[in-house]
mmCIF file as Biopython writes it, N, C-alpha, C and O atoms, coordinates in Angstrom:
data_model
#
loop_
_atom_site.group_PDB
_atom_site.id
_atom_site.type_symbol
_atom_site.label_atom_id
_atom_site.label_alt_id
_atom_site.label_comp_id
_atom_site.label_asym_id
_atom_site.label_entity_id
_atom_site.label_seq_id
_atom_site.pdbx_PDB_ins_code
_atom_site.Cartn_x
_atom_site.Cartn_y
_atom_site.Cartn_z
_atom_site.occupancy
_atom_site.B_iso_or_equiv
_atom_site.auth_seq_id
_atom_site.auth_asym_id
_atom_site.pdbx_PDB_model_num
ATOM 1   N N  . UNK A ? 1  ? 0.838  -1.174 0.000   1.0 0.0 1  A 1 
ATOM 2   C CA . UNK A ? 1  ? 0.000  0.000  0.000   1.0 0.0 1  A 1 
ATOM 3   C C  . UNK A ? 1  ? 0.890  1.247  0.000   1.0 0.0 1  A 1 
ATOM 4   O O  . UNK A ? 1  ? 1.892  1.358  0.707   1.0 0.0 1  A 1 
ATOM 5   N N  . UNK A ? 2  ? 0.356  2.346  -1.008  1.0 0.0 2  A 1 
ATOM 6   C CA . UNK A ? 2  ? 1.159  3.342  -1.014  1.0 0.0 2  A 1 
ATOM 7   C C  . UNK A ? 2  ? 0.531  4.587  -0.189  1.0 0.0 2  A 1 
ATOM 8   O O  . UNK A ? 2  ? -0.645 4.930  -0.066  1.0 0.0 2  A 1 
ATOM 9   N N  . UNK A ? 3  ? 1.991  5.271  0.448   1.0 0.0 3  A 1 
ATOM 10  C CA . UNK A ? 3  ? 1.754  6.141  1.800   1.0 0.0 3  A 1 
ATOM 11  C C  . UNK A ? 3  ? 1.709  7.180  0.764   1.0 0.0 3  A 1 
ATOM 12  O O  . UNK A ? 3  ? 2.460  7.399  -0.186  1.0 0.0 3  A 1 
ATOM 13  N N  . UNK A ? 4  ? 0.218  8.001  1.343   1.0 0.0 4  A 1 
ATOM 14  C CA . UNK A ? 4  ? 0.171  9.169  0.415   1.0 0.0 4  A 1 
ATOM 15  C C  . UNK A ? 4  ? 1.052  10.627 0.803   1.0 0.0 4  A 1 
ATOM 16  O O  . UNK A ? 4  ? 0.501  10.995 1.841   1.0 0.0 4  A 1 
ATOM 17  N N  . UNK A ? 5  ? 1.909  11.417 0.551   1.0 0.0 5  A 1 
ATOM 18  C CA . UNK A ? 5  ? 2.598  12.273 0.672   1.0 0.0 5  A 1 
ATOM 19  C C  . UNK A ? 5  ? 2.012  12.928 1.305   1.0 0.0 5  A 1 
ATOM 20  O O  . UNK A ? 5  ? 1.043  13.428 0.732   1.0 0.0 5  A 1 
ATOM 21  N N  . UNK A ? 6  ? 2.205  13.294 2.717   1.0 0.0 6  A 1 
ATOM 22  C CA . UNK A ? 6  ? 1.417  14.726 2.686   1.0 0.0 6  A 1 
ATOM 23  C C  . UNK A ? 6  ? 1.718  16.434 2.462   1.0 0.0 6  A 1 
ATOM 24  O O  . UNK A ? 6  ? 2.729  17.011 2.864   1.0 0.0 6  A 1 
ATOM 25  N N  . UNK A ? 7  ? 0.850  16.917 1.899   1.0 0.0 7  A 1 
ATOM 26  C CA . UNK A ? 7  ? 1.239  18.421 1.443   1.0 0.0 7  A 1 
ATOM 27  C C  . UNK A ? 7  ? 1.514  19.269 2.438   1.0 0.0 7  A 1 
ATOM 28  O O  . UNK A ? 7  ? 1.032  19.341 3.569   1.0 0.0 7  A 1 
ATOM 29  N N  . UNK A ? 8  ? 2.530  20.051 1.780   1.0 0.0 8  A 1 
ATOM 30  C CA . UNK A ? 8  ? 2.626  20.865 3.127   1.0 0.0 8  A 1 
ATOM 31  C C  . UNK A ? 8  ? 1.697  22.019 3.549   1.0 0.0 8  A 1 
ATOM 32  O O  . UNK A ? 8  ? 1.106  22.556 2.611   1.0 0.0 8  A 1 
ATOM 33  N N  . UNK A ? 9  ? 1.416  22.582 4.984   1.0 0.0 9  A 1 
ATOM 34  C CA . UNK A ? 9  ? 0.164  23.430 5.018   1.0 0.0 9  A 1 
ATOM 35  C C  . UNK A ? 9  ? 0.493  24.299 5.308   1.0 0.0 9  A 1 
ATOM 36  O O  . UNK A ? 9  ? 1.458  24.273 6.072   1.0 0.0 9  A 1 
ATOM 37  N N  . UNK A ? 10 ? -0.123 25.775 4.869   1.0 0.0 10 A 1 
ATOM 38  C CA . UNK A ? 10 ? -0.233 26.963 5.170   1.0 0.0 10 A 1 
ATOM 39  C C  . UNK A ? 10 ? 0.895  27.313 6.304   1.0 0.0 10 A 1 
ATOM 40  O O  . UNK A ? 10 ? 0.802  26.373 7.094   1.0 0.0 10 A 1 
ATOM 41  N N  . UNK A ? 11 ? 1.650  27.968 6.653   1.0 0.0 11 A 1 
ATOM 42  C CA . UNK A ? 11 ? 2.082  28.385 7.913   1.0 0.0 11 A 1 
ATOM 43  C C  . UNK A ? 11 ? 1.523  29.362 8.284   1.0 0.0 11 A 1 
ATOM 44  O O  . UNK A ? 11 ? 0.897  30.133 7.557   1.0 0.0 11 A 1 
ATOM 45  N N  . UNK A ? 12 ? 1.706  29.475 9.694   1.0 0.0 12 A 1 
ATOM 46  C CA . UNK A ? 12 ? 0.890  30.699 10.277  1.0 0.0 12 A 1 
ATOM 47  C C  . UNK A ? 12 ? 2.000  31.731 9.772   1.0 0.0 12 A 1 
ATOM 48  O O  . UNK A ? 12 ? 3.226  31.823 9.706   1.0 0.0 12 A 1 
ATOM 49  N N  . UNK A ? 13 ? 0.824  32.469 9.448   1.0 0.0 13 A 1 
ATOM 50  C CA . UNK A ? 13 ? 1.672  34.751 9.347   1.0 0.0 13 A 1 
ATOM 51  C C  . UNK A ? 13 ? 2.775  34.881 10.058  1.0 0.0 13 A 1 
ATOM 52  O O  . UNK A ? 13 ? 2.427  34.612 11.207  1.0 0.0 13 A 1 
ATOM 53  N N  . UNK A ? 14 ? 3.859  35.126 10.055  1.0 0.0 14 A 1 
ATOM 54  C CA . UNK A ? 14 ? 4.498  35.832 11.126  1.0 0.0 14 A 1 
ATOM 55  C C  . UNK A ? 14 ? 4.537  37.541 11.131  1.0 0.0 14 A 1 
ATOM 56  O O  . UNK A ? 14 ? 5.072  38.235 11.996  1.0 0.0 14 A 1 
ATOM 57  N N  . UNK A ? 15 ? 3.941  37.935 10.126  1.0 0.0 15 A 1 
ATOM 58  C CA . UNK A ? 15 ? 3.762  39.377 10.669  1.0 0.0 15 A 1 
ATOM 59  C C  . UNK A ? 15 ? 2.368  39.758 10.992  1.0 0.0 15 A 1 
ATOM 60  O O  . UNK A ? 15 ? 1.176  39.638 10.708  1.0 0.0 15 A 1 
ATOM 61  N N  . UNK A ? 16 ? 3.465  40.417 11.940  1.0 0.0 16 A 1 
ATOM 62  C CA . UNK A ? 16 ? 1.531  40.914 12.818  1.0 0.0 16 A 1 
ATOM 63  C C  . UNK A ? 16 ? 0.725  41.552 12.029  1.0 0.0 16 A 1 
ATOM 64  O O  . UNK A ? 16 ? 1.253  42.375 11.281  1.0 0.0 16 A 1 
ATOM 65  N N  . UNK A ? 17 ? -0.655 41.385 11.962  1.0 0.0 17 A 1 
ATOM 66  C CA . UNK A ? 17 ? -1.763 42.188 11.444  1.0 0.0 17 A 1 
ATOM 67  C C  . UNK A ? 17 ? -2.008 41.708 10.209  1.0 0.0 17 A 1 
ATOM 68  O O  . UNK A ? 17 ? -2.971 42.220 9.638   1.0 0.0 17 A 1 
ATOM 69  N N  . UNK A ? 18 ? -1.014 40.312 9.249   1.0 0.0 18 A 1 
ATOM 70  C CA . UNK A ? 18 ? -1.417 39.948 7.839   1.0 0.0 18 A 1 
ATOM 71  C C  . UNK A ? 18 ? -2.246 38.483 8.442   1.0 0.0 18 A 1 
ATOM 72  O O  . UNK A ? 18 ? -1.983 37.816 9.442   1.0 0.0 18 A 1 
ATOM 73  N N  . UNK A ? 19 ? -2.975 38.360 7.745   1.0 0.0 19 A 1 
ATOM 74  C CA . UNK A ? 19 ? -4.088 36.881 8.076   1.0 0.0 19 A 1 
ATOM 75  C C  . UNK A ? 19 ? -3.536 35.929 7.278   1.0 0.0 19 A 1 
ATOM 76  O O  . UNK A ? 19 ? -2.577 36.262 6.582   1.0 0.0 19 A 1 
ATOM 77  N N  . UNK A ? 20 ? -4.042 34.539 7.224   1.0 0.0 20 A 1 
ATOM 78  C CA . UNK A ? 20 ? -3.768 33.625 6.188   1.0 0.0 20 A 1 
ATOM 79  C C  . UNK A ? 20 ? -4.564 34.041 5.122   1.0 0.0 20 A 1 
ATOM 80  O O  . UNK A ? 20 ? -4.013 34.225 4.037   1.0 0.0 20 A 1 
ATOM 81  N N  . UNK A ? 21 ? -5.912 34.245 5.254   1.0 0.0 21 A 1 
ATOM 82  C CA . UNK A ? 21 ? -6.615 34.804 3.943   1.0 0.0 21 A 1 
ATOM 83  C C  . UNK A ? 21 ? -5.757 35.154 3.094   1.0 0.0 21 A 1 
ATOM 84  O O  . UNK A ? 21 ? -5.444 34.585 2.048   1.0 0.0 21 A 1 
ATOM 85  N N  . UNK A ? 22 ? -5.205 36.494 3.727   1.0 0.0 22 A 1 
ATOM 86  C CA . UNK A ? 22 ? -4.388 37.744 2.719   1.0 0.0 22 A 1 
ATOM 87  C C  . UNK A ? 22 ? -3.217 37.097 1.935   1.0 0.0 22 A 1 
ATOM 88  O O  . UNK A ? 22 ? -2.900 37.379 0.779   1.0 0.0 22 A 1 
ATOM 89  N N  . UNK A ? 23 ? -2.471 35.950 2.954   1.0 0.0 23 A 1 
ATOM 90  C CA . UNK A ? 23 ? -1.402 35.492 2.247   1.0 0.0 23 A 1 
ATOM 91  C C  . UNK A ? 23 ? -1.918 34.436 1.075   1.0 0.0 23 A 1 
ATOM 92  O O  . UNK A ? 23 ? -1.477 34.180 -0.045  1.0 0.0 23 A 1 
ATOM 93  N N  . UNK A ? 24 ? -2.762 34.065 1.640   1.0 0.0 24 A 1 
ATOM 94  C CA . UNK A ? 24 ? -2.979 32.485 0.231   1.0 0.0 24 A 1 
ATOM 95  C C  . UNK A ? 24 ? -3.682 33.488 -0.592  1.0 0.0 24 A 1 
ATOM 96  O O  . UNK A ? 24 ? -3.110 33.293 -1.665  1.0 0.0 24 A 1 
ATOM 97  N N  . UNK A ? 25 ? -4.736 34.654 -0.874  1.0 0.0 25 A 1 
ATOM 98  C CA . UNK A ? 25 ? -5.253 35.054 -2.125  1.0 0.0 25 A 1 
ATOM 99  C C  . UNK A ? 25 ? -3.994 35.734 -2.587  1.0 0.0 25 A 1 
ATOM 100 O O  . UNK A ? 25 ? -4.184 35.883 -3.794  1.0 0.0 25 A 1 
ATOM 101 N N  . UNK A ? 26 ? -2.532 36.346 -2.220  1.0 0.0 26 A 1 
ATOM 102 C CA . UNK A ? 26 ? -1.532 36.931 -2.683  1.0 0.0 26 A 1 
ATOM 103 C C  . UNK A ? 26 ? -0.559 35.574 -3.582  1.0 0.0 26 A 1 
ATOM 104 O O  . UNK A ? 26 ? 0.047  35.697 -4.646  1.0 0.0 26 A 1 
ATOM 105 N N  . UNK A ? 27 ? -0.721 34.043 -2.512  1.0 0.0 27 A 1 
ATOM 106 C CA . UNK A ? 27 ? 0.023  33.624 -3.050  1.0 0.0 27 A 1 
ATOM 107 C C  . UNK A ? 27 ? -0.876 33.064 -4.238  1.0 0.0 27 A 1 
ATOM 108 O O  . UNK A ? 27 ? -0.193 32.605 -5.153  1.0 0.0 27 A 1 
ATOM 109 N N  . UNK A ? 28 ? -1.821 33.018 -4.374  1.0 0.0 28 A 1 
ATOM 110 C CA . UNK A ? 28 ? -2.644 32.222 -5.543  1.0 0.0 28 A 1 
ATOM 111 C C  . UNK A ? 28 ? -2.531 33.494 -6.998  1.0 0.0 28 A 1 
ATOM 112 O O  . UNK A ? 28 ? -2.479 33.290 -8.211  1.0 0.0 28 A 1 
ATOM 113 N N  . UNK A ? 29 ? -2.526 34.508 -6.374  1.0 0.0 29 A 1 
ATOM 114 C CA . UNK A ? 29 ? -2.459 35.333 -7.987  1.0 0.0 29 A 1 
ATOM 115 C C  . UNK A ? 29 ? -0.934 35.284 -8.373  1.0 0.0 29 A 1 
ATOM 116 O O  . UNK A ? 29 ? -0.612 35.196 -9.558  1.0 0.0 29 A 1 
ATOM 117 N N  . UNK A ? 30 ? -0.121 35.333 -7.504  1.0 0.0 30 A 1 
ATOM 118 C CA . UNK A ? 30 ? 1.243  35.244 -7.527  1.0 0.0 30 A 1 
ATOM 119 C C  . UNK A ? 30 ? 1.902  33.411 -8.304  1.0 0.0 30 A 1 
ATOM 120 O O  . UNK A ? 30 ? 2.747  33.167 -9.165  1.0 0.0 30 A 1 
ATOM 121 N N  . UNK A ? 31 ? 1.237  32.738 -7.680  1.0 0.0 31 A 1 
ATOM 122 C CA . UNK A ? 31 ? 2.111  31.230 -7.907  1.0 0.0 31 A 1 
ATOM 123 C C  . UNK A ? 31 ? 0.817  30.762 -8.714  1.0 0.0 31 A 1 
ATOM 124 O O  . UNK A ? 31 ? 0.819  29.598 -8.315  1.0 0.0 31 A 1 
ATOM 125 N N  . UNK A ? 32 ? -0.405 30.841 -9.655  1.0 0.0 32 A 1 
ATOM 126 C CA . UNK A ? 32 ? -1.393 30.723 -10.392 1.0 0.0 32 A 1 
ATOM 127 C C  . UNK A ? 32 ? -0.609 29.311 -11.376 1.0 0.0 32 A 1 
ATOM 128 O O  . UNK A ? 32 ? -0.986 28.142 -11.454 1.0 0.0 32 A 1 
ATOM 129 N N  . UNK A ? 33 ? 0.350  29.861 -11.899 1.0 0.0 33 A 1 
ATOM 130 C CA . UNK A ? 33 ? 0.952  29.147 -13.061 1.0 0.0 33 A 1 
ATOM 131 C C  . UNK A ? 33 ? 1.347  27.389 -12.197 1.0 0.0 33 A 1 
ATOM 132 O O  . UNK A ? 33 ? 1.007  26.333 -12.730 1.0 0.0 33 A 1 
ATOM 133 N N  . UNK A ? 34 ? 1.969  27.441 -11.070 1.0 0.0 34 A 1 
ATOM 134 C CA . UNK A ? 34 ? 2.561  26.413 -10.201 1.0 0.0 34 A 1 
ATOM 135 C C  . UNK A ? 34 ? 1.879  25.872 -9.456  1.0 0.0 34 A 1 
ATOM 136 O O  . UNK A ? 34 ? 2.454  25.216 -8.587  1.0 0.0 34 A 1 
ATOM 137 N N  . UNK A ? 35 ? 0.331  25.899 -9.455  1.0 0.0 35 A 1 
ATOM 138 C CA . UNK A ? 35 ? -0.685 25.477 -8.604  1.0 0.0 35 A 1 
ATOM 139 C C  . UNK A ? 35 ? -1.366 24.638 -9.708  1.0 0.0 35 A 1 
ATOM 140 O O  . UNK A ? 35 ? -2.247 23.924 -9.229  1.0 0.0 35 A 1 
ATOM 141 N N  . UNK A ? 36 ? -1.224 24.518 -10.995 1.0 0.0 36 A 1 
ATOM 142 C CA . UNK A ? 36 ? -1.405 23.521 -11.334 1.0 0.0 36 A 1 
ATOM 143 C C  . UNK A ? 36 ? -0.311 22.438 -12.023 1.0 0.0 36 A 1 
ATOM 144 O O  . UNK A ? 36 ? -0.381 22.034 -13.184 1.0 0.0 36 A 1 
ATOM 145 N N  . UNK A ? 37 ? 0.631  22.092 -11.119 1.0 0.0 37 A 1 
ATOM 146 C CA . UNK A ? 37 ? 1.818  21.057 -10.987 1.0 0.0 37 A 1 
ATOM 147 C C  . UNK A ? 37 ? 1.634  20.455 -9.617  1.0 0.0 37 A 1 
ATOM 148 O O  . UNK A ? 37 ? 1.719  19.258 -9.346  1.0 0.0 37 A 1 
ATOM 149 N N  . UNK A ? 38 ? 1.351  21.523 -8.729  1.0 0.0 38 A 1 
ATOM 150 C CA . UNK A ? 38 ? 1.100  20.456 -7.254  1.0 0.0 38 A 1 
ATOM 151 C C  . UNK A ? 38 ? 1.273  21.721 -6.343  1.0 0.0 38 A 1 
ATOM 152 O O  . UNK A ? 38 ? 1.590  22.837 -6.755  1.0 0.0 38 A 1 
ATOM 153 N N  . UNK A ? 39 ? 1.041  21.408 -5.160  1.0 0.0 39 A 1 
ATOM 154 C CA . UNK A ? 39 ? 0.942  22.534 -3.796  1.0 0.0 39 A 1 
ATOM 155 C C  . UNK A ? 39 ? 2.110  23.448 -3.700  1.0 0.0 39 A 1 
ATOM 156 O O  . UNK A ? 39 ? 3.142  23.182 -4.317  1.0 0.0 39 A 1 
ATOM 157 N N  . UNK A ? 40 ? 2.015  24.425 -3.021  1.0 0.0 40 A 1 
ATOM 158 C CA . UNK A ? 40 ? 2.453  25.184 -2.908  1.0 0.0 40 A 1 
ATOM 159 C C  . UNK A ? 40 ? 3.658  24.896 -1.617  1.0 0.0 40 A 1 
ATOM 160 O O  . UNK A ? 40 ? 3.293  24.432 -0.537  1.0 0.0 40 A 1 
ATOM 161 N N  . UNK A ? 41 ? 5.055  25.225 -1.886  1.0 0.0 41 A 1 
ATOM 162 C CA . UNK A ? 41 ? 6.064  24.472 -0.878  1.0 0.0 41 A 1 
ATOM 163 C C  . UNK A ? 41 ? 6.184  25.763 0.765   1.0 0.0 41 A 1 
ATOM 164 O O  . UNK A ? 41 ? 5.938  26.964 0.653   1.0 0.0 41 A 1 
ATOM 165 N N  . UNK A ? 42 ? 6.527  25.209 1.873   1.0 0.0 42 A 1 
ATOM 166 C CA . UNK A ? 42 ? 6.428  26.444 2.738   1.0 0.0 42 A 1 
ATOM 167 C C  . UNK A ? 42 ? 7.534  27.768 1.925   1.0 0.0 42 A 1 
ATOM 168 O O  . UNK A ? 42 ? 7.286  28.967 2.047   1.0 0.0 42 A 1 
ATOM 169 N N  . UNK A ? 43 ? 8.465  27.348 1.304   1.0 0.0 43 A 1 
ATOM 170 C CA . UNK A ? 43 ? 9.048  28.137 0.929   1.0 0.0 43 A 1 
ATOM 171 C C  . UNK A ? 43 ? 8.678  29.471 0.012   1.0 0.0 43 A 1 
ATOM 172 O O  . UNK A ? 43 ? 9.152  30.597 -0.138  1.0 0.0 43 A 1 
ATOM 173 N N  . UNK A ? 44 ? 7.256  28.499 -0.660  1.0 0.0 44 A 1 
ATOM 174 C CA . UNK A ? 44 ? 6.354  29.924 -1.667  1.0 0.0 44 A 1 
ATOM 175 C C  . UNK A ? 44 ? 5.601  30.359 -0.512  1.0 0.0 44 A 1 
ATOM 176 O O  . UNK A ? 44 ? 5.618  31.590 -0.521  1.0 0.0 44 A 1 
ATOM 177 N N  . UNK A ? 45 ? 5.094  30.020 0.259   1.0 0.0 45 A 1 
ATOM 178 C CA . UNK A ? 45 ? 4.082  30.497 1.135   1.0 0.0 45 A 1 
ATOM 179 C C  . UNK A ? 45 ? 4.701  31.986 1.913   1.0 0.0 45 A 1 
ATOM 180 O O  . UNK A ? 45 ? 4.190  33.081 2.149   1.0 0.0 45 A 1 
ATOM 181 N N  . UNK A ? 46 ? 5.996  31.411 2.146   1.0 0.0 46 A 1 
ATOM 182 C CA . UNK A ? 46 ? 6.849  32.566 2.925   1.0 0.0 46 A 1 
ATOM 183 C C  . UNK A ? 46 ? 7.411  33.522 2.112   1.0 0.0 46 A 1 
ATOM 184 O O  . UNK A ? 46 ? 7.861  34.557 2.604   1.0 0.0 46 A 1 
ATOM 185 N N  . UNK A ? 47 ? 7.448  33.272 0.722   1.0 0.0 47 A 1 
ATOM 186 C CA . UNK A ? 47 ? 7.970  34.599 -0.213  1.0 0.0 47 A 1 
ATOM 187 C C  . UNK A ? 47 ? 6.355  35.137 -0.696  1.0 0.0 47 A 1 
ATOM 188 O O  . UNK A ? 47 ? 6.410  36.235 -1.250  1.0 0.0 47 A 1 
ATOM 189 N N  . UNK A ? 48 ? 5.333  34.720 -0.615  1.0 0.0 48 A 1 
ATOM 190 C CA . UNK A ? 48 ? 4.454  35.657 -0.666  1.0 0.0 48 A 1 
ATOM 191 C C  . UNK A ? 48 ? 3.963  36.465 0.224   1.0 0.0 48 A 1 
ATOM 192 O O  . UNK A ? 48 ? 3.250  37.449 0.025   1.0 0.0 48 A 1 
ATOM 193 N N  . UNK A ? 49 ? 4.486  35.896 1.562   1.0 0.0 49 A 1 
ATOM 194 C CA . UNK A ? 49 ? 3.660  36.476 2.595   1.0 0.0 49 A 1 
ATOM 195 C C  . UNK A ? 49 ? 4.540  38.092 2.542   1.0 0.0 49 A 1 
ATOM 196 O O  . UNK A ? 49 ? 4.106  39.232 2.709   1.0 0.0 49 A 1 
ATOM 197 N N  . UNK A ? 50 ? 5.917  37.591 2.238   1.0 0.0 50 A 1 
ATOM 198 C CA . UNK A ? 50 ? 6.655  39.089 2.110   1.0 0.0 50 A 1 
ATOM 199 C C  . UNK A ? 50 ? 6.694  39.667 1.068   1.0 0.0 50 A 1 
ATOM 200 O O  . UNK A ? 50 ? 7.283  40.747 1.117   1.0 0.0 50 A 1 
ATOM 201 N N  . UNK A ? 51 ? 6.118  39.246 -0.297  1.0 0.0 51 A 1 
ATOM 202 C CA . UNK A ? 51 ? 5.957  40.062 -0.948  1.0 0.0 51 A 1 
ATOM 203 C C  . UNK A ? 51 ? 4.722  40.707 -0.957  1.0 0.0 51 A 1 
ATOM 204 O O  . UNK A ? 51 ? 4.602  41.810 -1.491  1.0 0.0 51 A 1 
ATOM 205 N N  . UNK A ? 52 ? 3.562  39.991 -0.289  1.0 0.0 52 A 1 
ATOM 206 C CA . UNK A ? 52 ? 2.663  41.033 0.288   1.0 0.0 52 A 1 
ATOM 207 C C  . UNK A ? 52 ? 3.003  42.044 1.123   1.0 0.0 52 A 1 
ATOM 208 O O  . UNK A ? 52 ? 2.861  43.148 0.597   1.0 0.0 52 A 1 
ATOM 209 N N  . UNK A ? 53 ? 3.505  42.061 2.528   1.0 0.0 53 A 1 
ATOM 210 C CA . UNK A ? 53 ? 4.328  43.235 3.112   1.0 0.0 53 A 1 
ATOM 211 C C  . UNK A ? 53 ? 4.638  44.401 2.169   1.0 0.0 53 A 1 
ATOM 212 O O  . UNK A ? 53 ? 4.127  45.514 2.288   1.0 0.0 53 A 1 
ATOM 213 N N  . UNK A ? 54 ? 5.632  44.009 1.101   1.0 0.0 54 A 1 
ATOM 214 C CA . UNK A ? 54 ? 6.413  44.475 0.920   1.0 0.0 54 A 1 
ATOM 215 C C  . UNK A ? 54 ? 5.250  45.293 -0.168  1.0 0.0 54 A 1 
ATOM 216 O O  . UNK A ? 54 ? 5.721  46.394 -0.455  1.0 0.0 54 A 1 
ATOM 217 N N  . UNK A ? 55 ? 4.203  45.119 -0.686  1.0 0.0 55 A 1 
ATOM 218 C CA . UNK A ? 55 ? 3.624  45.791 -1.860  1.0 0.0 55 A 1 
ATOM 219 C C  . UNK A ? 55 ? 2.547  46.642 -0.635  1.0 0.0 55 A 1 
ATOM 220 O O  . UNK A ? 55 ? 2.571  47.871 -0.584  1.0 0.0 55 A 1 
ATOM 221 N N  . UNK A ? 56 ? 2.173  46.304 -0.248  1.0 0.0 56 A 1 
ATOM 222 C CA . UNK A ? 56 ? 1.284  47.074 1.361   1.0 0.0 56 A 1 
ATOM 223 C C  . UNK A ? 56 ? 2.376  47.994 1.668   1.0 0.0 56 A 1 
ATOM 224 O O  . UNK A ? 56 ? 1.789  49.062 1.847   1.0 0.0 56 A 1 
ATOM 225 N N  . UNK A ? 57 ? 3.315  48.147 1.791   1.0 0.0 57 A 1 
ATOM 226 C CA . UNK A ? 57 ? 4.225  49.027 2.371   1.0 0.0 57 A 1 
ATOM 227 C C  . UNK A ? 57 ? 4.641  50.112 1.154   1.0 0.0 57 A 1 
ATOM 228 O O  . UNK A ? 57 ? 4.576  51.330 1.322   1.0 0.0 57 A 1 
ATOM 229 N N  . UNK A ? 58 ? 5.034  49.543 0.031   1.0 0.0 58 A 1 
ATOM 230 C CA . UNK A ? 58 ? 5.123  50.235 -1.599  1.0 0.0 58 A 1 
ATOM 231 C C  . UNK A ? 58 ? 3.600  50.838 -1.843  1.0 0.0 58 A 1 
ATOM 232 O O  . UNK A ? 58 ? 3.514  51.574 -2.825  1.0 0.0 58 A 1 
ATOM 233 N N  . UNK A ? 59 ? 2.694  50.679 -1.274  1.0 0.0 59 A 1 
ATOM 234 C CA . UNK A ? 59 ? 1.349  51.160 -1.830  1.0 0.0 59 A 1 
ATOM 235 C C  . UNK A ? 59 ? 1.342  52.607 -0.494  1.0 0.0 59 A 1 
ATOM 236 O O  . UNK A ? 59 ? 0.874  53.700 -0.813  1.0 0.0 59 A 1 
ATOM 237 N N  . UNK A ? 60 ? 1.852  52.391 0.770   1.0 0.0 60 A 1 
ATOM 238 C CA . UNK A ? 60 ? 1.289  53.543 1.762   1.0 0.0 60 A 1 
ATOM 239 C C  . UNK A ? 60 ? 2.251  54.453 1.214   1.0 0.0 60 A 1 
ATOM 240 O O  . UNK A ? 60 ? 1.870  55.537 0.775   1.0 0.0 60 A 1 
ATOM 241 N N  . UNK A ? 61 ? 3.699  54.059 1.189   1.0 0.0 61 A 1 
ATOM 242 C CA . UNK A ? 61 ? 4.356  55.353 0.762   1.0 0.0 61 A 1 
ATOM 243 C C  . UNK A ? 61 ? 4.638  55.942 -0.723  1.0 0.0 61 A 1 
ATOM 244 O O  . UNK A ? 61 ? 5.677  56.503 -1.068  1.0 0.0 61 A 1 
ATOM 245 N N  . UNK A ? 62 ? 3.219  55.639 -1.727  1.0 0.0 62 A 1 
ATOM 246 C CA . UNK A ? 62 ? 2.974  56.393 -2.685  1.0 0.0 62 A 1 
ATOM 247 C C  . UNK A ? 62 ? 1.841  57.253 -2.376  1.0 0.0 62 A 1 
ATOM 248 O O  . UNK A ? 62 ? 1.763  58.377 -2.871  1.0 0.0 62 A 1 
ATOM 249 N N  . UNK A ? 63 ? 0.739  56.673 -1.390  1.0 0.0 63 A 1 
ATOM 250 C CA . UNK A ? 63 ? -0.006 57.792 -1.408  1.0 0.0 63 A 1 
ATOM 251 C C  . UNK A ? 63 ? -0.042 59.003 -0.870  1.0 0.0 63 A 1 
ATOM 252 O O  . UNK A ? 63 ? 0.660  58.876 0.133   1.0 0.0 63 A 1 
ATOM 253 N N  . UNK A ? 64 ? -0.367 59.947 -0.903  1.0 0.0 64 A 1 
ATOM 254 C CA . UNK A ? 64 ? -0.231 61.336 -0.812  1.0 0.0 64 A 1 
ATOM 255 C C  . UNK A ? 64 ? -0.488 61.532 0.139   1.0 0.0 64 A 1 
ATOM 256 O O  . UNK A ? 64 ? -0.475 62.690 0.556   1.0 0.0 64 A 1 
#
């Protein structure tokens, strides 16, 4: 009998005030193309969560 792999899951936020929501709809428009090959590794999970930061932070200090 074959042991089914298991995927890896979501990690919790480590920055304060971002939810998982925010990170998985950032990482799904972001990694779209690689979500249909197989799950998403903690390693994408954690470069979206900062490239969300990082565009939240690029968006306050353009506005006026």
């Amino acid at each position: 009998m074959k042991e089914k792999e298991q995927q890896p899951q979501q990690p919790k936020p480590f920055t304060p005030g971002i939810t998982r929501s925010q990170v998985r709809e950032h990482a799904f428009r972001i990694f779209k193309d690689k979500l249909n090959r197989g799950p998403l590794t903690v390693e994408d999970w954690v470069f979206a969560e900062k490239d969300l930061v990082n565009s939240m932070q690029t968006e306050e200090t353009e506005e006026p």
